[in-house]
Structure formats: C-alpha cells, structure tokens
N, C-alpha and C positions, 0 to 999 in steps of 0.2 A: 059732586064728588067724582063720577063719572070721568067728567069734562077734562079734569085737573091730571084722571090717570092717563088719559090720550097723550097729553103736554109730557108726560116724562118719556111715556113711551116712545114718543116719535124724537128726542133729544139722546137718548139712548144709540138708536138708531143712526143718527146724525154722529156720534161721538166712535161707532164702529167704522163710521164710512172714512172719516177722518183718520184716524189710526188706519186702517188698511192702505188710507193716501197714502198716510205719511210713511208705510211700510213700503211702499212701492216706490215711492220717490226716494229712499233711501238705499234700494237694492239698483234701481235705477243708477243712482249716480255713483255708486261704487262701481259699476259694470263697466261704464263710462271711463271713469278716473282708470281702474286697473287696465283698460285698451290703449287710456295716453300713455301709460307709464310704457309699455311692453311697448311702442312705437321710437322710442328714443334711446333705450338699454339695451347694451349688451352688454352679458355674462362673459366676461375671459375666460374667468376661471369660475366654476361653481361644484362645490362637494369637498372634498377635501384631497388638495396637491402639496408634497409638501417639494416648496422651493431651496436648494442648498444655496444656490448665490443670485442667480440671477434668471429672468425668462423674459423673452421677448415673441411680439405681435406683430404684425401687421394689420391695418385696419385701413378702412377706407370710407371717407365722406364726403356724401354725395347730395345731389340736391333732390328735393321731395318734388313727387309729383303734383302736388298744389300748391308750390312754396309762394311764401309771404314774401313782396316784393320787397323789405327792408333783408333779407337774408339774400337777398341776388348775388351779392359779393361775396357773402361770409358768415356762416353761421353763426348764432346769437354766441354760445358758451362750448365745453365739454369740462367735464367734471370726474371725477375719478371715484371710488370705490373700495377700501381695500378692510378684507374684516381676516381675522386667522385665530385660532383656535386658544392659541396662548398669547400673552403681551411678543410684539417683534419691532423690529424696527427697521427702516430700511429707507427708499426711496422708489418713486414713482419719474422714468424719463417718457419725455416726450418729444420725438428728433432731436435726441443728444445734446437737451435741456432739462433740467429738472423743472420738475413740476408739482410736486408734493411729497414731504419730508415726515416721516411718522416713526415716533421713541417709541416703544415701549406699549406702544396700542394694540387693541386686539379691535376695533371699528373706529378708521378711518375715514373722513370724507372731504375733499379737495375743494376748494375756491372757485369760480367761475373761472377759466381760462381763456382766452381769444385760442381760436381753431379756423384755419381755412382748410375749401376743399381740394380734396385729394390724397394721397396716400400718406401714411404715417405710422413710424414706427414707436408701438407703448411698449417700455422696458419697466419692469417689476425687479426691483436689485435690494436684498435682507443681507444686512450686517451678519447675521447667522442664521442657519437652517431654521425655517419656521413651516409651518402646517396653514396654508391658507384656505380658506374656506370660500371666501368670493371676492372677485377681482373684476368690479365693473366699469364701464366707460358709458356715458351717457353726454349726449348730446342735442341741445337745442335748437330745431330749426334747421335739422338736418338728416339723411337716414346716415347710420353709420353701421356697418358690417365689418366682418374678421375677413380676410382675404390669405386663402392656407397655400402652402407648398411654397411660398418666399418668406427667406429671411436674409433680407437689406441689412448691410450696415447702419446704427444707427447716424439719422442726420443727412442722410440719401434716398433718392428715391428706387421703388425697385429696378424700374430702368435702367438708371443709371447703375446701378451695382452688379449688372448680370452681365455686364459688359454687350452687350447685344447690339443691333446695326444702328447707323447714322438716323434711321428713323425715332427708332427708340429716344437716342439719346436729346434728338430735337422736340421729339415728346416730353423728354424729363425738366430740358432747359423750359421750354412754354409753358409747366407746371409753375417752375420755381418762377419767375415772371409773375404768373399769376398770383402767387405766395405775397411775393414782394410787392404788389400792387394792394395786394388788400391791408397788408402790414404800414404801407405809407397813407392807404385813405383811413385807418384807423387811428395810427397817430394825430391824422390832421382832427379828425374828429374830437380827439381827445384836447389838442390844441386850442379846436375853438370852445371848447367846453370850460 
C-alpha cells in the first residue's frame, strides 16, 4: 500500500513541474510576441485628438539592421490603423494616393500595401470632425519612424518641397528612381506570378 502512495506522490509532482512549464513558456512567449509587435508600429496618434478635417505625417522607412535579404529592395507590407471614439469616416492618403477608406467605423484596419523605402507622407482626412484615439502605421520588414519639423506636400518628397540646393534636389530625384525601380521589379514579379 506504501508503494502505490510513493507512485501518486511523485506524479503529483511531475504534474506541478509541467504547469510551472507550461506557465513559463507562456509568459515567455507573450514577452517575445509583444517586443515583435513594438519593433514594427508606430503610434501617430495615440490618446485622444480630435481631427476637424485633415492631419498629416511624415515618416520614414528605413532598412533594419539584420534585414532579410528578400526585403533588400522593398519592404514586405505597411498597413494602417485607424480607431476613434464614435463611428467617423474619412480616408487614410498615402503620397497623394488613397490608401484606406473607412464609413462610419469607430476600428479600422487597412490591407497589406506595397511601401518602398524612404520618405512618405500619411494624410488622415474625416468627412467631419471626429475624436481619434489611435492612428497607427506598421510596417513589415522594415523600421519606420515619424520624422517632425517637415511638412512636404503631399506626393513629394521633403527635399524637394523646401526648395533647398541642387544637392538636395539630386537627393530627391535618386529617391524617386529608386521608388520607380522597386514599383517596376514588383509589377514584374506580379507578372510572372
């Protein structure tokens, strides 16, 4: 009789050590998961702003310091964000393209979109005054940041809109270049697909 209490006991045992696993390996991989998320989002807007017509960003995307050699050209996606306190409606531009269109929502979230790197203007534009509470841009395969104290027209780069010297603006043309290069090897890709 002895014998048989050792056997629960030491299963007992077994069945604590498993549970604390599986507690660790679950606080584990949340710690994990929330460091990728915080690596790829950024907050535009976060708390509550409220917008009468229109606000515009600058941002900037750039390549990661261990980046995956299929992102060499162009990062995977960017995807948008957009939550506000009552139903609004509005649009999301993206260089003087729209990009995502939202009636009446109060949690929006946008399409995977093709993005190359370098500067770019995100326009948040509400049919009527609304109360937004978060306005995020995330991006795959890429870092991307807010870049303050310019506001480009959109659909230009800052460069080129500050009117500044012949460097500058040879800076800006070599950007769009690049733009257009990644825009033709994606088509193609799309092509042979």
């Amino acid at each position: 009789m002895l014998k048989y209490w050792k056997i629960a006991k030491r299963n007992s045992q077994r069945r604590r050590l498993s549970v604390y696993s599986l507690t660790l390996a679950a606080v584990m991989l949340t710690a994990m998961a929330d460091t990728a998320w915080a690596d790829i989002h950024l907050k535009l807007i976060s708390g509550r702003r409220t917008v009468k017509d229109k606000v515009s960003f600058t941002i900037e995307v750039d390549h990661e310091k261990n980046e995956n050699p299929r992102n060499a050209k162009m990062p995977d996606f960017i995807k948008f964000l957009v939550d506000s306190s009552e139903p609004a409606s509005g649009v999301v531009i993206l260089d003087g393209k729209g990009a995502m269109r939202f009636d009446g929502a109060t949690h929006t979230l946008s399409g995977d979109l093709e993005i190359t790197y370098g500067r770019h203007v995100v326009t948040l534009q509400v049919s009527s005054p609304a109360v937004i509470t978060l306005f995020e841009v995330s991006v795959r395969g890429a870092v991307v940041r807010e870049v303050f104290g310019e506001s480009p027209a959109a659909g230009t780069s800052a460069a080129a809109s500050s009117g500044g010297s012949a460097e500058d603006r040879i800076t800006a043309l070599e950007q769009k270049v690049k733009q257009l290069e990644a825009e033709i090897e994606a088509l193609k890709r799309g092509r042979r697909n």
